[in-house]
C-alpha positions as CSV (number, residue, x, y, z in Angstrom):
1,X,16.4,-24.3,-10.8
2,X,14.5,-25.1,-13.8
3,X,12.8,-22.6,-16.9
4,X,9.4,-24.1,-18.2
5,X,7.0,-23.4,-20.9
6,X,3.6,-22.4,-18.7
7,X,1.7,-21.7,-21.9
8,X,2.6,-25.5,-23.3
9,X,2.3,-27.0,-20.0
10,X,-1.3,-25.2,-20.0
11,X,-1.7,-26.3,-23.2
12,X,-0.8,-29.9,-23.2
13,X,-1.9,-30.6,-19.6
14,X,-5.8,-29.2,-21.0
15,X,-6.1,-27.2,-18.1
16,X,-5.8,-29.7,-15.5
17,X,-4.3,-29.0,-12.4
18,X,-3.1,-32.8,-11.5
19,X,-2.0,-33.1,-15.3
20,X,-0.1,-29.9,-14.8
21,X,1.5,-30.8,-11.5
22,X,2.6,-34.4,-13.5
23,X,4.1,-32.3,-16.5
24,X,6.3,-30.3,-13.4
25,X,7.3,-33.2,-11.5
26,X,8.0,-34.7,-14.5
27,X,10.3,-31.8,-15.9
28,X,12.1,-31.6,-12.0
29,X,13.0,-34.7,-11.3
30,X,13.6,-35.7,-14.8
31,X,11.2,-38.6,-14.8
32,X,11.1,-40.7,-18.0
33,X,8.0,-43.2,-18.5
34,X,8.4,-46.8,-16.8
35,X,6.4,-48.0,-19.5
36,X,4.1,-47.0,-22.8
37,X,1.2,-47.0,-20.2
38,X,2.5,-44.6,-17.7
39,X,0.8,-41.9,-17.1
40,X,3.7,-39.3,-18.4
41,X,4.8,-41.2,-21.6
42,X,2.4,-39.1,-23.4
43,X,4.3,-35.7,-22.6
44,X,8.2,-37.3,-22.3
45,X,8.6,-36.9,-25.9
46,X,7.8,-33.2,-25.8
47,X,10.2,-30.3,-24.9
48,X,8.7,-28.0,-22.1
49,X,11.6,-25.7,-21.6
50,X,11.1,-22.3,-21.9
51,X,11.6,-18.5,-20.1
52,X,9.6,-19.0,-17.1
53,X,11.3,-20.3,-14.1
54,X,11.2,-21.6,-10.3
55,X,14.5,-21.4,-8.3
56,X,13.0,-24.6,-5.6
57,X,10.7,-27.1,-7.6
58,X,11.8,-29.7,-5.4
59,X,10.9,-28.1,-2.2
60,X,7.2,-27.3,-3.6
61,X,7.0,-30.7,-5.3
62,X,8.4,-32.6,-1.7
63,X,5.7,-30.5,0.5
64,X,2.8,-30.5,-2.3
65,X,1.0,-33.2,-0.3
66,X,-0.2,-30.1,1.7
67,X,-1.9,-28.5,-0.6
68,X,-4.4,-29.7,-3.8
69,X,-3.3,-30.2,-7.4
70,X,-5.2,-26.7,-8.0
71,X,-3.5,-25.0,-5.3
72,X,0.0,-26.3,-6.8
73,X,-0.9,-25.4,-10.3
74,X,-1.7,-22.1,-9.5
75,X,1.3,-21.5,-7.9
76,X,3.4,-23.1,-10.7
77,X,1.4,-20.6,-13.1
78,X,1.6,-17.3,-11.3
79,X,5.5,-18.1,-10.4
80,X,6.2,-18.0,-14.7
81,X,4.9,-14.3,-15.0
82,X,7.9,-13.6,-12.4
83,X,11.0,-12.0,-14.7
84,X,14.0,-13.9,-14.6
85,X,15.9,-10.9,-15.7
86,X,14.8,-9.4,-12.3
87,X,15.8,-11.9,-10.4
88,X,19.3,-12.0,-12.1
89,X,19.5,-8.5,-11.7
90,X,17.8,-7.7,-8.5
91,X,17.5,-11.1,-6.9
92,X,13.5,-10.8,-6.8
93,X,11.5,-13.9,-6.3
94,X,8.0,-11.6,-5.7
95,X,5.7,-10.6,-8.2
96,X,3.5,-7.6,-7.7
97,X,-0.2,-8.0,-7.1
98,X,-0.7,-5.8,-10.7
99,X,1.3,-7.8,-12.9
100,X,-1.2,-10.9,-11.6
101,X,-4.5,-11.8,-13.2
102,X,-5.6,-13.0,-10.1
103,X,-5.9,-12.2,-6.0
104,X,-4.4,-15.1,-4.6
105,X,-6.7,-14.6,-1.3
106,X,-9.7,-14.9,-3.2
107,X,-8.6,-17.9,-5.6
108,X,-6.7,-20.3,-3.7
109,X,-7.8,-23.2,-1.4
110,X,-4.7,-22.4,1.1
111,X,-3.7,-18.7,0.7
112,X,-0.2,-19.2,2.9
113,X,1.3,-20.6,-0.4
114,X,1.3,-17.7,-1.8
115,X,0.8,-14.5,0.4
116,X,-0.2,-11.3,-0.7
117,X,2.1,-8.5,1.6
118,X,2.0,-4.8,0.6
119,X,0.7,-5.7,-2.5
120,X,3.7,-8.6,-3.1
121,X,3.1,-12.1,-4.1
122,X,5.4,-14.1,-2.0
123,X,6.3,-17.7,-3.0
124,X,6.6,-19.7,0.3
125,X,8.6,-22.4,-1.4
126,X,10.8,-19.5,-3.7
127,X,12.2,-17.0,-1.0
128,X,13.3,-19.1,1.9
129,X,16.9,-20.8,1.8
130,X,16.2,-24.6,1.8
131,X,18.5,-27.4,1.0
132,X,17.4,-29.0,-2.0
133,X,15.7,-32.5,-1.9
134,X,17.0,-35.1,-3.9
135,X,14.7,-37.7,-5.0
């Protein structure tokens, strides 16, 4: 499990969806910068940690080939509106189709990442038990 910032990652990433997808991976795995000159030196030095958070970032990172940066991003932004304090209390990984500014259906490349049921957003890569990839 990790908590992140979605407004700063927004923020710093300038609305890019491959910038935002580096800024994740980056925070999951712990990545530090091989050199001055790779890509995620720029954002190492900052502190992304925040309320929002995502229970299986490996298991969406390790199957993101499937899907485009945009698709990922989106998922990584409508999965921070989800309350932790639900999911502590409740166990809910789900965010109702109200509390999102968008229609998944309508906005995403591949709508099984994220589908809509009874007006539910499901997070394929949130609710299903899956052992944890190490990388």
């Amino acid at each position: 499990m990790i908590f992140y910032n979605r407004a700063k990652i927004f923020k710093v990433a300038e609305g890019k969806p491959s910038n935002i997808v580096r800024i994740f991976k980056m925070l999951t795995y712990d990545e530090v910068p091989k050199s001055r000159w790779d890509p995620i030196f720029k954002y190492s030095s900052l502190d992304f940690n925040g309320t929002s958070f995502m229970l299986h970032p490996d298991v969406l990172l390790y199957n993101s080939y499937k899907y485009s940066n945009y698709d990922v991003a989106a998922y990584i932004t409508l999965a921070s509106l989800r309350s932790y304090a639900d999911y502590l209390v409740n166990g809910t990984l789900t965010l109702s189709l109200e509390a999102s500014p968008i229609d998944p259906r309508g906005y995403l490349e591949n709508a099984e990442l994220i589908p809509v049921k009874d007006g539910v957003l499901h997070f394929l890569y949130e609710e299903t038990p899956h052992i944890s990839i190490q990388h």
